[in-house]
MIMIKE-960411 format. One line per field, with one value per residue: residue number from 1; residue in one letter; x negated, y negated, z of N, C-alpha, C in turn. Coordinates in steps of 0.2 Angstrom, whole numbers. Example, Ala and Ser with C-alpha at 12.3 -4.5 7.8 and 13.67 -1.06 7.14 Angstrom:
i	[1; 2]
aa	[A; S]
n_xx	[-66; -64]
n_yy	[28; 11]
n_zz	[39; 35]
ca_xx	[-62; -68]
ca_yy	[22; 5]
ca_zz	[39; 36]
c_xx	[-66; -64]
c_yy	[16; 0]
c_zz	[39; 39]
! end
This chain:
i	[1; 2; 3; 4; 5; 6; 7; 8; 9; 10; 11; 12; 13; 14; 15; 16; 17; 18; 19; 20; 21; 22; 23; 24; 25; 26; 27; 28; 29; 30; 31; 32; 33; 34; 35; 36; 37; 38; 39; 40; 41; 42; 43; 44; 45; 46; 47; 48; 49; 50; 51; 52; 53; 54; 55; 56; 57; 58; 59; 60; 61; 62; 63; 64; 65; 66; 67; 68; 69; 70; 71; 72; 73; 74; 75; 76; 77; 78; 79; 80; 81; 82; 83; 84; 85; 86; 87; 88; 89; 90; 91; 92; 93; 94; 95; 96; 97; 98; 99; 100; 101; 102; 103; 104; 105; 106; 107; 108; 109; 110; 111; 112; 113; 114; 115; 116; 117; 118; 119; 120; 121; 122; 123; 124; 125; 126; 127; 128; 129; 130; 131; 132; 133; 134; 135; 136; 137; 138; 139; 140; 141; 142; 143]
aa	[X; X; X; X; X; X; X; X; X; X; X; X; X; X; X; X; X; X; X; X; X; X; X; X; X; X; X; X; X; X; X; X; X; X; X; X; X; X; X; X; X; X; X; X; X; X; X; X; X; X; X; X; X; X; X; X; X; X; X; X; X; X; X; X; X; X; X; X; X; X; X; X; X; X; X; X; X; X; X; X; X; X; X; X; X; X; X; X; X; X; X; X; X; X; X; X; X; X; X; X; X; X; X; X; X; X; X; X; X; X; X; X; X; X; X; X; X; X; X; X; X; X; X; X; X; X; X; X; X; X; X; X; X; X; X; X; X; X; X; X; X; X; X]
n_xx	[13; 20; 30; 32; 48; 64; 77; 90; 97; 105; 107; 101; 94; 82; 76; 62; 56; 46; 26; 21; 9; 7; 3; 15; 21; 18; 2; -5; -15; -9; -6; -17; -36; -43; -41; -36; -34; -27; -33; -28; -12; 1; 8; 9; 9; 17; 9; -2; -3; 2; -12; -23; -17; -23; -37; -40; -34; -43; -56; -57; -56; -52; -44; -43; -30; -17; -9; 2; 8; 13; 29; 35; 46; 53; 62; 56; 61; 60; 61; 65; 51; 48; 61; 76; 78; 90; 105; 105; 96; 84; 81; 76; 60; 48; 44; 39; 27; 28; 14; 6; -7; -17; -9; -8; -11; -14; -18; -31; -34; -49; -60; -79; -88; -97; -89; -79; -80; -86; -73; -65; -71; -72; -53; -54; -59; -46; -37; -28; -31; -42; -50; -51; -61; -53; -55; -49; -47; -45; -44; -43; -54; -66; -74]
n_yy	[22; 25; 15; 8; 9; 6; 17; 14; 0; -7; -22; -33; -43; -51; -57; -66; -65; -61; -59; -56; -48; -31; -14; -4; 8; 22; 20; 30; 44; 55; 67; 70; 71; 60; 45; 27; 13; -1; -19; -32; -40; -41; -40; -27; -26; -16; -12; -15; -1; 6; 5; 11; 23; 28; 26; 34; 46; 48; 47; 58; 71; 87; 100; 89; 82; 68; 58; 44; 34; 21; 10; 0; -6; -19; -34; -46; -63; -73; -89; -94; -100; -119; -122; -130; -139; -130; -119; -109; -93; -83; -72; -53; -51; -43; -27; -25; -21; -23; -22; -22; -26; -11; -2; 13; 17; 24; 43; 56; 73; 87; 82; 78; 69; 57; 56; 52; 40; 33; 35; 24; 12; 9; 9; -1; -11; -14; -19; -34; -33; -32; -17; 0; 16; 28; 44; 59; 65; 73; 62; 53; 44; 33; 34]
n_zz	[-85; -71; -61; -44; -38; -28; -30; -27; -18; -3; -1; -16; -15; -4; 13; 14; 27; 40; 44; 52; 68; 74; 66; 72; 68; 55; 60; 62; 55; 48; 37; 29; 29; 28; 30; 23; 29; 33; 38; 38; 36; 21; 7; -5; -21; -32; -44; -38; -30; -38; -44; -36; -34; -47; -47; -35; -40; -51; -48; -36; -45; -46; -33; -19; -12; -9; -1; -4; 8; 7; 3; -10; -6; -5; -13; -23; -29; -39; -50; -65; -78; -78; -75; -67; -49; -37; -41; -35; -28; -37; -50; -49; -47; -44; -33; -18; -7; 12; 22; 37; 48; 52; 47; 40; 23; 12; 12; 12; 8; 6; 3; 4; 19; 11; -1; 2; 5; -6; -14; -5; -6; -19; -19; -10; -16; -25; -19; -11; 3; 17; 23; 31; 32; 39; 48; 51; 69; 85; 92; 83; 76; 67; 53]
ca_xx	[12; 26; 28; 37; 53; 70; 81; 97; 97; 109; 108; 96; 87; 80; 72; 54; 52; 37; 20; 16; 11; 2; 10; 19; 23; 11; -4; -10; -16; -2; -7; -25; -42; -46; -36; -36; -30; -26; -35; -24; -5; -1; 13; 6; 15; 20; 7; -9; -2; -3; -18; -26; -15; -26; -42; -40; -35; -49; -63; -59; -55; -48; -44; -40; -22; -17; -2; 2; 11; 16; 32; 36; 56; 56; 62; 54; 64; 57; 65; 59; 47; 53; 68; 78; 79; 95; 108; 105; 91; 81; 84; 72; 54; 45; 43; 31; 27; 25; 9; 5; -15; -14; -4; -12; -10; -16; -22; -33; -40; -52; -67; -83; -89; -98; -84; -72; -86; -86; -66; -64; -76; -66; -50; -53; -58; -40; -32; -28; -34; -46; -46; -56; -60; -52; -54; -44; -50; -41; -43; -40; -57; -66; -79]
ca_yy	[20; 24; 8; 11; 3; 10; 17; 8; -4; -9; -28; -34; -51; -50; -64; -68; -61; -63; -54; -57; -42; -24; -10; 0; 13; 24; 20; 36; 49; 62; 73; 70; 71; 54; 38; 20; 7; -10; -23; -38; -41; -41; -40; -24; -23; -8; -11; -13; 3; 13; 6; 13; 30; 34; 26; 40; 54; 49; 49; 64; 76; 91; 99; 84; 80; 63; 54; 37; 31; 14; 10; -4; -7; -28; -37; -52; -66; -79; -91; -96; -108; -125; -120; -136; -136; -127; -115; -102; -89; -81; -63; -49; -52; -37; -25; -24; -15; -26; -20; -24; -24; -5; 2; 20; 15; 31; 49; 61; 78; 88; 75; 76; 59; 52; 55; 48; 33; 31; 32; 19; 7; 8; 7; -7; -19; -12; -21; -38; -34; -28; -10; 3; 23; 31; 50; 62; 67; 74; 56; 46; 38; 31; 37]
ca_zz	[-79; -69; -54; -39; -35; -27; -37; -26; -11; 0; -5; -20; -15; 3; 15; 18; 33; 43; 43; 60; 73; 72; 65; 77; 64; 49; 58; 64; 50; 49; 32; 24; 33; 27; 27; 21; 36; 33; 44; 38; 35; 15; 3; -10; -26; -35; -48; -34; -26; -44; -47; -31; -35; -52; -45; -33; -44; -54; -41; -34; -50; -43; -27; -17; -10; -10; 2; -3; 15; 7; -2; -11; -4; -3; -16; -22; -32; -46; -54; -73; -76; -78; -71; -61; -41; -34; -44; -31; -28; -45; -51; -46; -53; -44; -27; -13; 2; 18; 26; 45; 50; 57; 44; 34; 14; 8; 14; 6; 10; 2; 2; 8; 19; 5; -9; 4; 7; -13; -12; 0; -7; -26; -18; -7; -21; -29; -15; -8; 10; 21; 25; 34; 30; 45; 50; 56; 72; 90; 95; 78; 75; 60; 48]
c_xx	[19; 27; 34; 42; 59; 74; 89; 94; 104; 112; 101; 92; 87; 78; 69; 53; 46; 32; 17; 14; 7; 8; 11; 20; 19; 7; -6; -9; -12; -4; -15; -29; -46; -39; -38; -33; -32; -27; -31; -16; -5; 9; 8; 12; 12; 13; -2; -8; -3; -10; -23; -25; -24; -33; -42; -41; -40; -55; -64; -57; -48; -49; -43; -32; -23; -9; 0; 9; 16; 23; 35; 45; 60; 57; 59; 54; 60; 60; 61; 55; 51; 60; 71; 79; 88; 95; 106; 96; 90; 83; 76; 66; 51; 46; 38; 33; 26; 19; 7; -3; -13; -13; -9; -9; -10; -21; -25; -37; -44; -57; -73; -85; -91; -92; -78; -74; -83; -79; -63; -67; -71; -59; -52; -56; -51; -36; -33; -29; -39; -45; -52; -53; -59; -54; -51; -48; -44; -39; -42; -45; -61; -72; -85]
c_yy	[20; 22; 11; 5; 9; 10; 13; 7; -5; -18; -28; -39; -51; -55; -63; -63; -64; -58; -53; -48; -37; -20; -5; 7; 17; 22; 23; 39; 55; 67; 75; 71; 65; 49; 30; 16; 1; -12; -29; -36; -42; -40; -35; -23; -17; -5; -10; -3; 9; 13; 10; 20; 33; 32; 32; 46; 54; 52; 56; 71; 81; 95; 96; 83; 71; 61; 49; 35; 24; 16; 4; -6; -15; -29; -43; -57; -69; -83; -93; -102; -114; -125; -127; -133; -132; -120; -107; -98; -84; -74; -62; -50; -45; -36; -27; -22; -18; -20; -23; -22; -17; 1; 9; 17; 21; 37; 53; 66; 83; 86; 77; 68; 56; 52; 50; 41; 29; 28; 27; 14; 6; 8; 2; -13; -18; -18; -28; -39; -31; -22; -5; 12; 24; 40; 52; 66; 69; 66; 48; 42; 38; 34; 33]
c_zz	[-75; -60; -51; -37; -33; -33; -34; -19; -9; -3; -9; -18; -6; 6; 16; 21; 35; 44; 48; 65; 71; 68; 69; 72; 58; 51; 62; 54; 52; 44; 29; 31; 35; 27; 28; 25; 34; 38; 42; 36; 28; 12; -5; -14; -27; -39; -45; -33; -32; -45; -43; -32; -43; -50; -39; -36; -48; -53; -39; -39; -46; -36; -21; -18; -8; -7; 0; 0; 15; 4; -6; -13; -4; -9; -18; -29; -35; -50; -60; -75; -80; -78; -66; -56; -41; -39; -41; -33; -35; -45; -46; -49; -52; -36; -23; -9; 6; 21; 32; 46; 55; 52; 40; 28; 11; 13; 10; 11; 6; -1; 5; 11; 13; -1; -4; 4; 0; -13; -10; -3; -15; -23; -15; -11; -27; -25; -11; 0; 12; 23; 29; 33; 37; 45; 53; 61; 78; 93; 90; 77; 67; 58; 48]
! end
């Protein structure tokens, strides 16, 4: 299982941040003919984002191409359990990809509707949001 994380950052432990907003960015369909769009805001780890990876490749055998659009760039700290207050911020525990309701997750082409229907419906119990099968169309609409 090989999870995704950067191999160097700039600095290691990062802030919060907020979830708020659409996403401005990744949410058109750029490469596949299918794509996966998040209808909610989220924090996917490294380890959803594989698991949606081989539940993909599994589904569609051979043939199909596969984008995955996310990348899991945020750091997100933990301190150990019963650990006393203060002593500063915890090491690294694990990544994640901020998602914005909007965002594309994953593309694929090489599907018929129903396999992409099937696809869609197995990832989207992989993943901590709401999501919807989009198509690539002149005008960007859904399936």
């Amino acid at each position: 299982m090989a999870l995704l994380f950067p191999k160097r950052t700039k600095y290691r432990k990062l802030h919060r941040g907020r979830r708020t907003g659409k996403a401005t960015r990744g949410n058109q369909i750029a490469f596949g003919d299918f794509g996966i769009q998040s209808l909610e805001a989220a924090w996917i780890t490294q380890a959803q984002i594989e698991a949606c990876r081989t539940t993909i490749t599994r589904t569609t055998q051979r043939g199909a191409r596969l984008w995955i659009r996310i990348f899991p760039d945020k750091s997100i700290t933990k301190h150990p359990a019963e650990a006393r207050m203060g002593k500063g911020k915890g090491p690294v525990d694990h990544w994640v990809a901020v998602v914005r309701p909007g965002s594309v997750l994953f593309e694929i082409s090489g599907l018929t509707d129903e396999q992409a229907k099937r696809v869609h419906y197995l990832v989207g119990n992989k993943l901590p949001v709401r999501t919807r099968l989009k198509r690539r169309t002149v005008l960007g609409g859904e399936v």
